[in-house]
C-alpha positions as CSV (number, residue, x, y, z in Angstrom):
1,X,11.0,11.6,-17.3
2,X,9.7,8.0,-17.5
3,X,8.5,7.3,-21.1
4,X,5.5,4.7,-22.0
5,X,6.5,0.9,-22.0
6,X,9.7,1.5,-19.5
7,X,9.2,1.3,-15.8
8,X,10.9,3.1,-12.8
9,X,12.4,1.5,-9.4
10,X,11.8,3.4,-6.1
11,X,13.9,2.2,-3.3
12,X,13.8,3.5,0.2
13,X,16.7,1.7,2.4
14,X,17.6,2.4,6.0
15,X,20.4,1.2,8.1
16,X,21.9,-0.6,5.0
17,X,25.4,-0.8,4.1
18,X,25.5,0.8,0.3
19,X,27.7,-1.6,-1.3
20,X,25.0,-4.5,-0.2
21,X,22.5,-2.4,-1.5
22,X,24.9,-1.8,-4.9
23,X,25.5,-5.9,-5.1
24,X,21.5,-6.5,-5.2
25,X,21.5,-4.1,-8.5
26,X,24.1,-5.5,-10.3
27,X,21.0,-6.8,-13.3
28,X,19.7,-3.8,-13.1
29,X,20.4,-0.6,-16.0
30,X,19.3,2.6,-15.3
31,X,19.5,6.3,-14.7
32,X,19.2,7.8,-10.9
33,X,16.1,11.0,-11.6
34,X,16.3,12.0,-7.8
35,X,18.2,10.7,-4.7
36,X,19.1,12.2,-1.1
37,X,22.6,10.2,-1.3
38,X,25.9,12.0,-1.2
39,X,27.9,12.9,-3.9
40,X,30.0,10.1,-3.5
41,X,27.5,7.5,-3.0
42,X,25.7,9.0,-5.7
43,X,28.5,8.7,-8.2
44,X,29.2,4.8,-7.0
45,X,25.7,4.2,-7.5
46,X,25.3,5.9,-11.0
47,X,28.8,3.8,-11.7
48,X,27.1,0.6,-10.6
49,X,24.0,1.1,-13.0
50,X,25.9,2.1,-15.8
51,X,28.2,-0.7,-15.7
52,X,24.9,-3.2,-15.8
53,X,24.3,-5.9,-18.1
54,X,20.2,-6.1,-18.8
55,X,19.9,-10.9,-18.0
56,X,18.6,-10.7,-21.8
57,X,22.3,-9.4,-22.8
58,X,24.3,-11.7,-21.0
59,X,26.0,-14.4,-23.6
């Protein structure tokens, strides 16, 4: 569920490698809602967005 005053990211990527894919997130925080990944890919990517630092919280 996206709530009023957040936003949500749809990305569609084809004949990408994942971890360049992962690297262009690495500012972005967020929850995966829906994805036709694989487990695995899933999990690295869920990893990747929770280990995100928002640019305001960087010191």
């Amino acid at each position: 569920m996206i709530l009023p005053g957040s936003s949500a990211l749809f990305i569609l990527v084809r004949n990408a490698q994942p971890e360049k894919v992962l690297a262009e997130l690495t500012d972005v925080k967020g929850k995966v809602l829906r994805t036709s990944l694989s487990p695995e890919q899933e999990k690295k990517l869920q990893e990747a967005l929770a280990d995100s630092i928002l640019p305001s919280q960087h010191s």
